[in-house]
C-alpha positions as CSV (number, residue, x, y, z in Angstrom):
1,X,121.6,20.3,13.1
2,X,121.6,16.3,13.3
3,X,119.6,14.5,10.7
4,X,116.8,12.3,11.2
5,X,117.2,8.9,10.7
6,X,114.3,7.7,8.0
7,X,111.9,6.0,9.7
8,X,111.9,9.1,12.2
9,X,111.1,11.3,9.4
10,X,108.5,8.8,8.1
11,X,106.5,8.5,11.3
12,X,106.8,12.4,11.4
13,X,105.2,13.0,8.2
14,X,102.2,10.7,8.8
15,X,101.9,12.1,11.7
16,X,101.2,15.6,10.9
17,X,99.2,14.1,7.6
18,X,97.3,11.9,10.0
19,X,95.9,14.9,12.0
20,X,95.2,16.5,8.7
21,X,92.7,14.2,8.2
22,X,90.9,15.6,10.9
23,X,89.6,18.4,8.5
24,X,87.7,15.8,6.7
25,X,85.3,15.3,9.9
26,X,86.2,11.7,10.5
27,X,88.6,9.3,12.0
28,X,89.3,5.8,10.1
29,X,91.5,4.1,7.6
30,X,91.9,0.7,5.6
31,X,94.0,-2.6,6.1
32,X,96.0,-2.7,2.6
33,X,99.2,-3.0,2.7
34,X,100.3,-3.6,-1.4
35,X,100.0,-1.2,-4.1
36,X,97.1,-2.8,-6.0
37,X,95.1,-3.3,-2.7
38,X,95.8,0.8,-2.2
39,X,94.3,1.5,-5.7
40,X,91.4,-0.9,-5.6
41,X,90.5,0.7,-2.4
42,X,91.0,4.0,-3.9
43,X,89.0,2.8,-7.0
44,X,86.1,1.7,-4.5
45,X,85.3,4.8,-2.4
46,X,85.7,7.1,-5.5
47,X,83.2,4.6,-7.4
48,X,80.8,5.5,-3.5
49,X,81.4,8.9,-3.7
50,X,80.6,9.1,-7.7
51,X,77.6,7.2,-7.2
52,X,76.3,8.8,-4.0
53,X,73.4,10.4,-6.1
54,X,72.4,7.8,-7.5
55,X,71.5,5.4,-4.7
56,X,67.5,4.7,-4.8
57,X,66.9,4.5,-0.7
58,X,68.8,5.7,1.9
59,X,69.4,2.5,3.3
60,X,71.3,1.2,0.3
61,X,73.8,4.8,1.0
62,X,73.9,4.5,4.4
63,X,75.1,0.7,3.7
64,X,77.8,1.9,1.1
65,X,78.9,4.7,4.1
66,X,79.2,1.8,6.6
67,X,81.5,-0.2,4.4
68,X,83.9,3.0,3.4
69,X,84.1,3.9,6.7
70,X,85.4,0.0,8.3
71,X,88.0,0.6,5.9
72,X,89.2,3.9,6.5
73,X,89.0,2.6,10.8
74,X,91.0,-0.2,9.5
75,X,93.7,2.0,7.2
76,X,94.1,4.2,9.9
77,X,95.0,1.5,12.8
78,X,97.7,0.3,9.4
79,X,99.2,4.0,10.0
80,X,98.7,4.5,13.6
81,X,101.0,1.6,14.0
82,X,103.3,2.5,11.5
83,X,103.9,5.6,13.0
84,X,104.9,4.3,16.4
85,X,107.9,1.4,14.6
86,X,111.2,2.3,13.3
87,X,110.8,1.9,9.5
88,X,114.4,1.7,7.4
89,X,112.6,-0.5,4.2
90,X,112.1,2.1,1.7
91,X,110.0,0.1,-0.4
92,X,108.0,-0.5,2.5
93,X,107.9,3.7,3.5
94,X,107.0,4.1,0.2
95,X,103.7,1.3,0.0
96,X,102.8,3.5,3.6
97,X,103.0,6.9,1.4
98,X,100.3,5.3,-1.1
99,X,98.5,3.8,1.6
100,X,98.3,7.4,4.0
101,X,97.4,9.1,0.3
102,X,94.8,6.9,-0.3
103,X,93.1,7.0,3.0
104,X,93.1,10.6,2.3
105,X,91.2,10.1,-0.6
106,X,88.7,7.8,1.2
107,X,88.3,11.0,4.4
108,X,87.7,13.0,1.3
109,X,85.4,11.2,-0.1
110,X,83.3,10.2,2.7
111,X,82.6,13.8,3.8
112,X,81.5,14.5,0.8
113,X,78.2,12.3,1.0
114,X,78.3,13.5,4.2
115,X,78.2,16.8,3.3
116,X,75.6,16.6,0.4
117,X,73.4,14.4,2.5
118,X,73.4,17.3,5.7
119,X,72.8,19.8,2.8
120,X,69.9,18.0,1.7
121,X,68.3,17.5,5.3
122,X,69.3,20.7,6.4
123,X,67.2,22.1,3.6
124,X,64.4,20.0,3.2
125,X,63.8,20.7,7.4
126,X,64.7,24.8,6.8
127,X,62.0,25.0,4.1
128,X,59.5,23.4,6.2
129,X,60.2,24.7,10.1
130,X,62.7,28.0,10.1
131,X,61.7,30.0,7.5
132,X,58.2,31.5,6.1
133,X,57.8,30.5,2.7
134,X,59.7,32.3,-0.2
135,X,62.2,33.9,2.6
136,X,65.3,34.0,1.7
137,X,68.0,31.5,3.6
138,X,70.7,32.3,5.8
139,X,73.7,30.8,6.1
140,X,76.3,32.1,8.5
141,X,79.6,31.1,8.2
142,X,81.7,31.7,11.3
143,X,85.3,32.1,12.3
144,X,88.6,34.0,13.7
145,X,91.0,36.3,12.2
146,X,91.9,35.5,8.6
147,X,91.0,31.2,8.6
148,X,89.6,31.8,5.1
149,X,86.1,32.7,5.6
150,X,85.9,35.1,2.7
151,X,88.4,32.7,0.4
152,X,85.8,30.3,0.9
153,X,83.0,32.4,-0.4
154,X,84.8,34.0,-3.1
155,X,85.5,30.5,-4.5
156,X,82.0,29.7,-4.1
157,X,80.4,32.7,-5.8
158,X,82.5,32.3,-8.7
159,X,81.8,28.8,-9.2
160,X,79.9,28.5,-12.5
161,X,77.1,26.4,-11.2
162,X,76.3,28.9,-8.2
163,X,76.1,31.8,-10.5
164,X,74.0,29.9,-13.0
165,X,71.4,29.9,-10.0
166,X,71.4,33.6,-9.2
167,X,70.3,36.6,-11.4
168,X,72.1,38.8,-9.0
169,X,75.3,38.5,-6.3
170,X,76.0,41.0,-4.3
171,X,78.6,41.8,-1.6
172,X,78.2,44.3,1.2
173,X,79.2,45.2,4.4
174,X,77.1,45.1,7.8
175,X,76.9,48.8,8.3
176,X,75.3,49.1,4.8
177,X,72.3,46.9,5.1
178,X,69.9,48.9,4.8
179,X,71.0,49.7,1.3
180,X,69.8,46.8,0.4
181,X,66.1,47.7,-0.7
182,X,67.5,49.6,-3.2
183,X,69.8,47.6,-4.9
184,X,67.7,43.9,-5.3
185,X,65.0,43.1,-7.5
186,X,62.4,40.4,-7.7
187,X,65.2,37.6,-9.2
188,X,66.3,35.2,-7.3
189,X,69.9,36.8,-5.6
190,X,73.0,35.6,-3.7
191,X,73.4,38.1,-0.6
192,X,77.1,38.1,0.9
193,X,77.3,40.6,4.1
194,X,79.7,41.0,6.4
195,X,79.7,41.8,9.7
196,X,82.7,43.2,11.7
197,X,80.7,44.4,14.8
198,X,77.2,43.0,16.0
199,X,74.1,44.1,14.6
200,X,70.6,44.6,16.8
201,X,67.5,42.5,16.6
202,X,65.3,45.6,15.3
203,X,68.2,46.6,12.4
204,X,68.1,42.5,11.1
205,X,64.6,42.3,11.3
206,X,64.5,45.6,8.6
207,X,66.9,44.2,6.5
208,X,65.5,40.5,6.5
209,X,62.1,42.5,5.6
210,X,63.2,44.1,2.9
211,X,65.4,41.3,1.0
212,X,62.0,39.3,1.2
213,X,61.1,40.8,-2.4
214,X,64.1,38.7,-3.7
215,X,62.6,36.0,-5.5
216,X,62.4,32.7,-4.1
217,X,65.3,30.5,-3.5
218,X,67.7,33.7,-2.8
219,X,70.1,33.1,-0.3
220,X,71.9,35.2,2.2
221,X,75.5,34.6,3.7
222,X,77.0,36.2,6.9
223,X,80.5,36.3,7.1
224,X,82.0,37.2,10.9
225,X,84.3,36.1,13.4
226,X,81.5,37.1,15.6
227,X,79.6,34.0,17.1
228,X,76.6,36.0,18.2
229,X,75.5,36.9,14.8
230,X,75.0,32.5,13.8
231,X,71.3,33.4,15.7
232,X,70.1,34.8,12.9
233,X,70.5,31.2,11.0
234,X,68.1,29.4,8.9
235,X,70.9,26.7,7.3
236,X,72.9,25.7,10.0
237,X,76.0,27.9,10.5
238,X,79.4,26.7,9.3
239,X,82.4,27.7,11.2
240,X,85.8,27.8,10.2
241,X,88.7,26.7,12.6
242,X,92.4,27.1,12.5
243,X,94.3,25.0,11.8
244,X,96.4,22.5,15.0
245,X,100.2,22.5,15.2
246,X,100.2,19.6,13.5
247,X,98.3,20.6,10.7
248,X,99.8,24.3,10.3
249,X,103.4,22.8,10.2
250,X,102.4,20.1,7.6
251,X,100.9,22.7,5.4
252,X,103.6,25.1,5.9
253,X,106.6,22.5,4.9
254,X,104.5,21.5,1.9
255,X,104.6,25.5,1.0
256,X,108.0,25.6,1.6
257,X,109.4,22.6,-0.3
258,X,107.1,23.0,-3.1
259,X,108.0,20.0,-5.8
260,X,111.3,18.7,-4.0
261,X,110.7,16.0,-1.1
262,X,111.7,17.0,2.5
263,X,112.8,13.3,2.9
264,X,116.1,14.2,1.0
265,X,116.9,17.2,2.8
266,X,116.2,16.3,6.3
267,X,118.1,19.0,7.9
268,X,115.9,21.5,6.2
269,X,113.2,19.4,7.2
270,X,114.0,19.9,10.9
271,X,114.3,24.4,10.3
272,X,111.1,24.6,8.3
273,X,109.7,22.3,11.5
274,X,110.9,24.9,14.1
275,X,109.7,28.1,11.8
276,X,106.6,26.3,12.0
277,X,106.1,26.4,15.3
278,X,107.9,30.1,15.5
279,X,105.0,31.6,13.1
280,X,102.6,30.4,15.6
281,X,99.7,29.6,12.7
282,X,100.1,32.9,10.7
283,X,98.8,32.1,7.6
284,X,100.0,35.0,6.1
285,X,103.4,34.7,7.4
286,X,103.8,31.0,6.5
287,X,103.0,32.1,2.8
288,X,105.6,35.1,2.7
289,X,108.2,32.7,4.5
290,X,107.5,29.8,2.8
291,X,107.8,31.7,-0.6
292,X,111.1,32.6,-0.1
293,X,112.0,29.7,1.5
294,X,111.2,27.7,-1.5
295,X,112.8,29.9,-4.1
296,X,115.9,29.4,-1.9
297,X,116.7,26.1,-0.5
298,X,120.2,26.7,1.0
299,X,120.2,26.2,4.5
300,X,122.1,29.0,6.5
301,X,119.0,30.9,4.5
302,X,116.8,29.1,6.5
303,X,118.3,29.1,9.4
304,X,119.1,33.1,9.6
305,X,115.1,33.0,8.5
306,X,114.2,30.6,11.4
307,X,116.6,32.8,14.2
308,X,115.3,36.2,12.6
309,X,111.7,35.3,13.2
310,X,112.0,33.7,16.6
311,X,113.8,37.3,17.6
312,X,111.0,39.1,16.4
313,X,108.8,37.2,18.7
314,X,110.7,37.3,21.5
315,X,110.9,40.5,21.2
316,X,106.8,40.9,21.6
317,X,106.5,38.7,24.2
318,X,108.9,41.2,26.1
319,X,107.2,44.3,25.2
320,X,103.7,43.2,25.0
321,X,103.5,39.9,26.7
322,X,101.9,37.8,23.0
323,X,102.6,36.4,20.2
324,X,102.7,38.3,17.6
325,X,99.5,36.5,15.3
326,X,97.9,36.9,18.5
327,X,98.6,40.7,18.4
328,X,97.3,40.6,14.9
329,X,93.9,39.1,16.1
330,X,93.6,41.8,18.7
331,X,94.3,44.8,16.3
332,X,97.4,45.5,18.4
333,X,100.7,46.9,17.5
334,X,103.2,44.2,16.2
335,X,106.9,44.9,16.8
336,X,109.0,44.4,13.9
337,X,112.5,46.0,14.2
338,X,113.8,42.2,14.6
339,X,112.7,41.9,10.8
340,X,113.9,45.3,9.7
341,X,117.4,45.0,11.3
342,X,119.0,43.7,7.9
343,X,117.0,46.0,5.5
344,X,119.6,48.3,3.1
345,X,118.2,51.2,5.5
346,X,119.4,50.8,9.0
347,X,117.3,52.2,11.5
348,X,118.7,54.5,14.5
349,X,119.5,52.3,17.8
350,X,117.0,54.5,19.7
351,X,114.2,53.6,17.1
352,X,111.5,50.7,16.9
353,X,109.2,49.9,13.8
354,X,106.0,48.4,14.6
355,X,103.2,47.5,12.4
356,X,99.8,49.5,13.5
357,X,96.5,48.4,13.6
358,X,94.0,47.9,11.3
359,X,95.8,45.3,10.1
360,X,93.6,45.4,7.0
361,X,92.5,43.8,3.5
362,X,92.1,45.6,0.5
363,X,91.5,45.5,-3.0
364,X,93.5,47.9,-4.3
365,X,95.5,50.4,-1.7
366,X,95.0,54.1,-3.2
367,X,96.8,55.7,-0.4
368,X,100.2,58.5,-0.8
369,X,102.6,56.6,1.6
370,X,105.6,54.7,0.1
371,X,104.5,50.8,-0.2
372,X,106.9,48.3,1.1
373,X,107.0,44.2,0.4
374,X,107.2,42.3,3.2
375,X,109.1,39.4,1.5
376,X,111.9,42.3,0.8
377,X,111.7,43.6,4.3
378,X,112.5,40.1,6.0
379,X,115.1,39.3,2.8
380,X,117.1,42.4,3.6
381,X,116.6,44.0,0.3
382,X,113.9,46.7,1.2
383,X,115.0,50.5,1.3
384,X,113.0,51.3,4.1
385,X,111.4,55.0,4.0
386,X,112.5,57.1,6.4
387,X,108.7,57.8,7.9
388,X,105.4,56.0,7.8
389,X,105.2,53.4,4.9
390,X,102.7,50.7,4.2
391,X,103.3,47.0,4.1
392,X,102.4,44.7,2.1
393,X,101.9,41.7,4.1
394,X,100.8,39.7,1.2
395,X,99.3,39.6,-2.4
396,X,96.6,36.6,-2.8
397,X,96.8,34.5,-5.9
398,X,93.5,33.4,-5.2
399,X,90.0,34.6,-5.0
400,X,89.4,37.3,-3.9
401,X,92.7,38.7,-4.7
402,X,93.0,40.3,-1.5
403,X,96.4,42.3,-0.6
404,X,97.3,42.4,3.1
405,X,98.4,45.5,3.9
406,X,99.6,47.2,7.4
407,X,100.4,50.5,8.2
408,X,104.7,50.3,9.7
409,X,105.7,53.6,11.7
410,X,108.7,54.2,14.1
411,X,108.6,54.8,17.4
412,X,111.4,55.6,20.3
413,X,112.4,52.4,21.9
414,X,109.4,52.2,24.3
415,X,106.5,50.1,25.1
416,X,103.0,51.3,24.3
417,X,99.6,49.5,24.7
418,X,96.9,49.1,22.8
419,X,95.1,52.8,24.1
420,X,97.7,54.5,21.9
421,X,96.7,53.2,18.7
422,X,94.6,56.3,18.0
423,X,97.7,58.8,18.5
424,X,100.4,56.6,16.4
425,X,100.2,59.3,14.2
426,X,101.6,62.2,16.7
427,X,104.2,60.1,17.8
428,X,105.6,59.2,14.3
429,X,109.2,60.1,13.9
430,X,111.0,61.3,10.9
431,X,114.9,60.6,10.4
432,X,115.8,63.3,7.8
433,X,115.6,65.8,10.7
């Protein structure tokens, strides 16, 4: 593969961080272009962001807002312009570094207020117009297939402050509400529920009844990738997005190059930029790739990687017309024979191994069948089974510890839509026959 000449790979980087910053809510960025302009600025909206509680009116915060954000508007026209020139000076790509991780700082920073200033609204105007008094609230929090909803929670529920607030924190699923009379008292409680179909007017209304009891200030969170169910909102609902291109393939080369800099390996730059855009935004996938990726920086590894995981789409897209995250989304079979073709076990050239839906999360799996890695399966290492085995997608590190886990069964080489799910166990096949 050529290399990238620097200031390619410069405007490349920015780039992709540049629409990163989108997460943070805001567009805008500052004008200062040495190192001790970058930390005063950096100094100045973390000295705004510290004292955001301690402003008197809201004119004076609204003031300090103003200010931080004509410097992020003009940081960001500093990078946008960067971005389009051919930059060779390192000394110079390296002030634009500092200055891109300092505007970063200042998004950061800024949605904070933001955020604790909506919070505070939000609340003041839910106490007073959406709920009855002493009701619990309810915050839905919104979003597709495996974005993070539940991380999110999980991080907030363990957070020392939150549970200092709540006698009680309890998680349940939608088809259990009812339950829920019998397992709160009168302290104030943390509800998390969540919903994987939609529930009926007459079913919320019993459970909202019955959590009333909770002591005042409990709080109730919905966690769904069903839109419907934000009616039932008293805060309003948050919902959670994947990620652009731009951002999934920044996040995934950070993964993948862990402490060393892409800039001094721009060829492997360039593979882990075309992986990027093979996994299609498969978080999961980018954290098993990017793994092994990082533990092994040699780069016909990558490449077989890179030419392994494009087959495996291809392959889907000619057998069931999607991608395969897509597939995941719609609780479909995934084909993966592509990823199984260099496992210790060879599979039979009349045979196909497909994942099978649920593709589910669990805490602990306590089922018979043999368990398979997927990092091993895609590595070539795995001794596959010779019937039904489960997959371990992935292993979280992080709250809530969740392992991925899919169901993998062969199947003669033939297509099959989404109506078969239900009989994937009659059409298993066993190869010590």
């Amino acid at each position: 593969m050529a290399q990238q000449p620097a200031g390619a790979r410069c405007g490349n980087q920015v780039g992709a961080g540049g629409v990163s910053a989108r997460i943070w809510g805001t567009r805008g960025s500052g004008d200062l272009g040495n190192g001790e302009g970058q930390r005063a600025a950096a100094l100045r909206w973390n000295q705004v962001g510290a004292g955001a509680g301690k402003y008197k009116t809201e004119e004076q915060l609204e003031k300090k807002m103003k200010r931080l954000q004509d410097l992020l508007i003009r940081a960001h026209m500093i990078v946008e312009e960067a971005e389009d020139r051919y930059i060779t000076n390192s000394k110079m790509l390296l002030q634009l570094k500092k200055l891109v991780e300092v505007m970063y700082q200042g998004y950061h920073v800024l949605d904070t207020i933001k955020f604790r200033t909506l919070c505070s609204s939000r609340a003041d105007e839910n106490e007073q117009e959406n709920i009855p008094p002493f009701a619990p609230a309810v915050l839905p929090i919104i979003g597709g297939s495996r974005v993070g909803k539940k991380t999110l929670v999980a991080h907030v529920c363990k957070n020392e402050k939150v549970r200092s607030k709540f006698s009680t924190i309890l998680h349940m699923h939608g088809e259990n509400i009812r339950r829920i009379a019998h397992e709160v008292g009168p302290g104030r409680s943390l509800v998390v529920v969540e919903f994987t179909s939609d529930v009926d007017e007459e079913d919320w209304l019993k459970f909202y009844s019955s959590v009333k009891k909770m002591g005042r200030g409990s709080k109730i969170i919905i966690i769904s990738r069903i839109a419907k169910l934000s009616r039932f909102w008293t805060v309003k609902p948050v919902r959670l997005n994947g990620f652009s291109q731009e951002e999934y393939s920044y996040l995934f080369k950070v993964l993948a190059f862990g402490g060393t800099n892409p800039e001094e390996h721009p060829q492997l730059a360039v593979i882990a930029e075309d992986l990027a855009v093979a996994l299609g935004g498969s978080l999961i996938t980018a954290n098993v790739c990017a793994d092994m990726m990082r533990k092994n920086q040699d780069v016909h590894f990558w490449i077989s990687l890179l030419k392994k995981y494009r087959n495996v789409v291809m392959k889907n897209f000619s057998v069931f017309g999607e991608h395969p995250k897509n597939l995941m989304d719609q609780d479909h079979p995934i084909d993966i024979t592509r990823l199984a073709s260099s496992s210790r076990s060879s599979l039979p050239s009349s045979a196909t191994l497909r994942l099978m839906p649920p593709h589910s999360e669990v805490d602990n799996s306590k089922t018979e069948f043999p368990k398979v890695m997927f990092g091993d399966l895609i590595a070539g290492s795995a001794v596959l089974p010779r019937e039904g085995f489960e997959l371990v997608a992935w292993e979280s590190r992080i709250p809530p510890y969740k392992r991925f886990v899919n169901f993998a069964a062969y199947y003669d080489e033939e297509p099959i839509s989404q109506h078969h799910t239900a009989s994937a166990g009659k059409k298993r096949k066993r190869f010590d026959k």
